[in-house]
N, C-alpha and C positions, 0 to 999 in steps of 0.2 A: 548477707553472707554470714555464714555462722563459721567461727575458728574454735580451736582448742589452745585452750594455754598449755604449752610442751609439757611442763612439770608438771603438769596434773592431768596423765593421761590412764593413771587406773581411774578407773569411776568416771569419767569423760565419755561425752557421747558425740560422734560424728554430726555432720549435717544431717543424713537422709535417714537417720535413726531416732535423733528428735522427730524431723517433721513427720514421720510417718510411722516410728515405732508404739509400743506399747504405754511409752510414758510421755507419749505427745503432750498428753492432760496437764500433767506435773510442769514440764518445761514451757507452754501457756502461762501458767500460771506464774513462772518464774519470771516472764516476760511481761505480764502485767503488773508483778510487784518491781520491778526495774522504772516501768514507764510512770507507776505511784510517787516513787521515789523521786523522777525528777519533776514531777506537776508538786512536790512537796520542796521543793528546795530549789522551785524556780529556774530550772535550769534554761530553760528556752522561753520564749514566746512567738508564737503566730504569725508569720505575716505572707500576704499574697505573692504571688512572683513577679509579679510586676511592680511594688513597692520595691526589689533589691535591685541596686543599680546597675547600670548594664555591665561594668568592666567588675563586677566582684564575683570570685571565685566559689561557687557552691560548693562545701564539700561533701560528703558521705562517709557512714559510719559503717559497723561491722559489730559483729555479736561473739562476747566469749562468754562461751554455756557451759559449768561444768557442774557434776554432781559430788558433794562435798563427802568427807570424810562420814560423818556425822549422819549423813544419808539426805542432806537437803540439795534443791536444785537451787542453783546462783544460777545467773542472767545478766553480761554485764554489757552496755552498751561501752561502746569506746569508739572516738573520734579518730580519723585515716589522716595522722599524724604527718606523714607524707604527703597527704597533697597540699598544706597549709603551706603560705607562701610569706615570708620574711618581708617583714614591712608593710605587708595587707593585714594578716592574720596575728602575729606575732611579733616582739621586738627580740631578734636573733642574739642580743647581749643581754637579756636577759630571761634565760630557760631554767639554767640550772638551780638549785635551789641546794645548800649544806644539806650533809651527811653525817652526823655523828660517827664519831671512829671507835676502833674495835679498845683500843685503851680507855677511852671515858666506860663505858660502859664496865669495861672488866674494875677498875677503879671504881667504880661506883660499888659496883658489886661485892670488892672486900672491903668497904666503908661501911657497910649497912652490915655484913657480920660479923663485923669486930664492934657496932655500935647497937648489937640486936636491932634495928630497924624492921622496921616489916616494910613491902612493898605491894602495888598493885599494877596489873598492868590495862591497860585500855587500848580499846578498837574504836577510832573514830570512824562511824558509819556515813559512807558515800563520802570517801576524805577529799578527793578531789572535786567532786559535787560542791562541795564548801567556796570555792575559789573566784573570785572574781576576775572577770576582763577588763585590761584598761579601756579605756572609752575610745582609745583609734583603735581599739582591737575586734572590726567588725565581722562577725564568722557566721556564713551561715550554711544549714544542712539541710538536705535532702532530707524527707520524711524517714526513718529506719525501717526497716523492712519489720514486719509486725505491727506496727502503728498506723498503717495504713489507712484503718478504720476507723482511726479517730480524729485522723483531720481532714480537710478538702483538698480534694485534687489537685486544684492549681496550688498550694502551701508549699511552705518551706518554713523550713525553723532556724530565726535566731536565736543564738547562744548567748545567755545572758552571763552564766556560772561558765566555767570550766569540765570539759569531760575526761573522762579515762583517755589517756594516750595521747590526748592535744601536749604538743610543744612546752606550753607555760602551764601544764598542770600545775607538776610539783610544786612552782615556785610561789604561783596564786595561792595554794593550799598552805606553804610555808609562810606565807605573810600574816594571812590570816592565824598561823598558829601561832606566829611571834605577838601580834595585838591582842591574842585570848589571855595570852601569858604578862605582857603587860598590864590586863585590866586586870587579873588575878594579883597581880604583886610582885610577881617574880620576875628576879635580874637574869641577866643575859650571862655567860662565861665571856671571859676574854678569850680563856684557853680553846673553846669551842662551840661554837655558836652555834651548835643543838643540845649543849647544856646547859637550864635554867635550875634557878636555887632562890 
């Protein structure tokens, strides 16, 4: 199934405008740089259907295609966050992940002009790709529609990482960036624990 993410419905292409439009080519290829990305960061591996056991819930993913600002095509797989079941899939007390608030940020931002600082800003690619699953956290997918042809029939895919729109994205993605920032040196805020210094 292919969606549109609301907010980015100039330059957004419906379903049957990909599949069978002019820039079918382009949106392929969008979809092959998506599938690179998770054989690059590990996100799944292989296995038969008859290795998953019988009471485990298969789920299925969904596709958000849109054409960027910039003029490139994005391909994003994301996991059907609703069908994941509390206690199979996930641990329901722990989803959420902090937030930085609109005051650390504006504070930051007349600290570093009253201190001329310069800043940079960064884009961690495939951020939720990053994240790991606890070890009872056993999920696994149906092939995605486009990939069909690169695995066998009888497959399915365990999720090793985390996907777009699974439950415990953010929070897998958030741990990990608290231990990148640990190994780098930087302390935690009391005041806010999406401020490190």
């Amino acid at each position: 199934m292919l969606v549109l993410e609301p907010e980015l419905e100039v330059g957004s292409q419906k379903s049957d405008e990909i599949q069978g439009g002019d820039e079918r080519d382009k949106w392929a290829k969008a979809v092959e740089e998506e599938h690179q990305r998770m054989l690059k960061y590990k996100v799944w591996k292989r296995v038969r259907r008859e290795e998953v056991p019988k009471d485990a819930t298969i789920i299925i993913s969904t596709w958000v295609m849109k054409k960027k600002s910039n003029g490139a095509y994005r391909a994003r797989l994301n996991g059907r966050d609703y069908e994941q079941i509390d206690g199979e899939h996930y641990d329901g007390t722990s989803i959420a992940s902090p937030v930085t608030n609109d005051a650390t940020i504006r504070i930051t931002i007349v600290l570093m002009l009253l201190a001329t600082w310069s800043a940079q800003i960064f884009d961690v690619e495939g951020a939720f790709l990053h994240g790991n699953l606890d070890d009872d956290e056993k999920i696994y997918m149906e092939i995605p529609e486009g990939f069909q042809d690169k695995y066998c029939v009888n497959c399915v895919l365990l999720l090793l990482r985390t996907l777009y729109c699974l439950k415990q994205a953010a929070m897998a993605f958030w741990k990990q960036l608290l231990a990148a920032m640990r190994r780098m040196g930087f302390e935690r805020s009391k005041a806010d624990p999406c401020l490190y210094y």
